[in-house]
N, C-alpha and C positions, 0 to 999 in steps of 0.2 A: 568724358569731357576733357578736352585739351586748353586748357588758359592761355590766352595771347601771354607769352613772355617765361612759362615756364618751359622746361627741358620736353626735349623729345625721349620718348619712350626705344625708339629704335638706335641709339647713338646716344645717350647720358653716362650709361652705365658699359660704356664697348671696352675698358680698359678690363675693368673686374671682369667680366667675359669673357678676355681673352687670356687672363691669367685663369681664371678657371677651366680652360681647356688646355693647360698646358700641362703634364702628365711628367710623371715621376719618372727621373730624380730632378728635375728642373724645376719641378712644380714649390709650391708653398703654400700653407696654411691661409686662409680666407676669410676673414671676420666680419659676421654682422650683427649690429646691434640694435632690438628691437626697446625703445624707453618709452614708457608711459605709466597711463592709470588698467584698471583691473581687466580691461579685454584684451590686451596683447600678452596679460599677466596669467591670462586662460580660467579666468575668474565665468562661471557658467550660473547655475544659480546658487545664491553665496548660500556657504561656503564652500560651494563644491568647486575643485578646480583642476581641469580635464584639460592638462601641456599640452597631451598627444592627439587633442581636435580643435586646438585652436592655431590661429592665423601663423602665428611664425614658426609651429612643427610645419603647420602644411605650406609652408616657405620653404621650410629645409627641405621636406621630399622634394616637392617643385624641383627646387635644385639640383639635389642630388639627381634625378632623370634625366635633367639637361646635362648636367656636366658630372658625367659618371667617376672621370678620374679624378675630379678636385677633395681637397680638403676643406669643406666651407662648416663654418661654428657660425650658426646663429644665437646667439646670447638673449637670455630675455631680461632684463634691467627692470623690469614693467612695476608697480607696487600698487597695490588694490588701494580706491581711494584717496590715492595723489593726483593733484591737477601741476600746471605747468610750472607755476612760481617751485615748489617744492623739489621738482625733477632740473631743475635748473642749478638749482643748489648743488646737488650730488653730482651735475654731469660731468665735471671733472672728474672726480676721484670714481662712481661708477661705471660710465659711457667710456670717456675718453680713452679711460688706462688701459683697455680692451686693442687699443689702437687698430680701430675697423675700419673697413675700407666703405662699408656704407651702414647710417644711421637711418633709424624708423621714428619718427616722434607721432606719438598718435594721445593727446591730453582732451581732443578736443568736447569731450562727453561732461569729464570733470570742471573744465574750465569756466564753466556755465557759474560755477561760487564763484568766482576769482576774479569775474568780468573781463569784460573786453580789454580793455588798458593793461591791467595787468599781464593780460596773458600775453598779450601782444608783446611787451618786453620780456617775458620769461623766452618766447618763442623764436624772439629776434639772440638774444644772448645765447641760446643753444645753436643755434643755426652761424652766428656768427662764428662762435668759440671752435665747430665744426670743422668750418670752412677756412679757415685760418692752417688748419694741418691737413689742406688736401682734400676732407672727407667727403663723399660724397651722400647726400641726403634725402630720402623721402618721407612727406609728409602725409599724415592722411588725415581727411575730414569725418568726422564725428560717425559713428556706427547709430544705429535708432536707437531711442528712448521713444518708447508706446505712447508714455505719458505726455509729451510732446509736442505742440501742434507744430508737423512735421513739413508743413504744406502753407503755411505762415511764415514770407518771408522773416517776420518782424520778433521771431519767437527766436532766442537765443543759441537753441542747437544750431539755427540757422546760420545768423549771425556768427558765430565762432566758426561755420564752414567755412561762409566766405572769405572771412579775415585771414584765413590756414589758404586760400585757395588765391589769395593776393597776396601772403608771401612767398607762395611757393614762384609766383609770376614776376614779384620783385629781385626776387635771391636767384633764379631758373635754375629752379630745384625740381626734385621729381614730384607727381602729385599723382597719389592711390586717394579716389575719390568714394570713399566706400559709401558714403550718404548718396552720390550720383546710382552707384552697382545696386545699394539695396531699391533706391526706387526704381529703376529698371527695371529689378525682379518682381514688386507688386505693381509696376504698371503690365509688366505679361499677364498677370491674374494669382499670382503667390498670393497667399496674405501674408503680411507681418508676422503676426502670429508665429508661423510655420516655421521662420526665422531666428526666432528669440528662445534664450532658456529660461527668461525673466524679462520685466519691464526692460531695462538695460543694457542687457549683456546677450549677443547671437548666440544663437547653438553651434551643432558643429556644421551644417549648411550653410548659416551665416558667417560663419568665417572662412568658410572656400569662397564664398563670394570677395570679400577682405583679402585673402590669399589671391585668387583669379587677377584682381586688381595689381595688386604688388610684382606679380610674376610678368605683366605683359611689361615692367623693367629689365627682363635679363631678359633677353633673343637670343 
């Protein structure tokens, strides 16, 4: 899904892409910062927690494929069980100091306690504080919770999609709509199920799905 108003996927991110194909000794270091709650944290079923098949390792291969000479650090900032007010606090002193050239905020699973209002300003204050040094941002909407009713506009997971899916269209910031990708996947005939390593949290399929999304920003 492409939101009237957010960034294009082919041209958001053409700078970092073109510094990532520039090759040594010209080249530089490349920072990305992945901040949230326990799925970008690689949180699988707790307490187990599998970095090397979740979404931002398989961001970093992604990358490193495309852009074989660069030096790109993806950072995971992510902390199991923080929703957005929480992550808003540290984003200076954890995100920022990293000084990346692109942020991931992905709360939207946790933020479901925090309600809409809230998170709405925790979300606007990161995105802001962001943009203010250049950085460039993408957002993603909520991963599945089984528990859920997923298919109910009026059910919260949803609600906190949309609201992530109208700032990314106010700010035209990037938007990985992984609640768009997973239903995708069970409208082919996947289950759910087959996806998840817990009510919660994808497996490691589930977050190539997550990854798949993120990666159609670097061309």
């Amino acid at each position: 899904m492409t939101v009237s108003g957010t960034a294009q996927p082919g041209s958001y991110l053409s700078d970092f892409c073109r510094m990532a194909r520039v090759e040594w000794p010209a080249n530089r270091t490349l920072n990305i910062v992945c901040h949230g709650h326990s799925v970008p944290a690689g949180y699988f079923k707790t307490p187990d927690v599998r970095t090397f098949e979740s979404y931002p390792h398989l961001l970093h291969l992604g990358l490193k494929s495309r852009f074989p000479h660069a030096v790109i650090n993806v950072i995971v900032t992510a902390i199991g069980g923080e929703n957005s007010p929480a992550g808003a606090l540290r984003f200076g002193r954890d995100v920022l100091s990293h000084r990346p050239e692109v942020i991931t905020l992905d709360y939207g699973l946790n933020d479901r306690r925090a309600g809409l209002d809230a998170a709405l300003g925790a979300w606007k204050t990161m995105i802001e504080e962001a943009l203010a040094r250049d950085i460039k941002i993408i957002l993603l909407t909520p991963s599945p919770d089984v528990t859920a009713a997923m298919t109910d506009p009026a059910d919260p997971i949803n609600l906190h999609a949309e609201q992530i899916r109208k700032l990314a269209a106010e700010y035209h910031l990037g938007l990985a709509d992984s609640q768009e990708a997973f239903g995708e996947a069970t409208s082919a005939g996947r289950p759910l199920d087959s996806l998840m390593s817990q009510e919660n949290h994808p497996n490691h399929e589930g977050h190539r799905l997550i990854a798949d999304r993120l990666l159609r920003w670097f061309p």
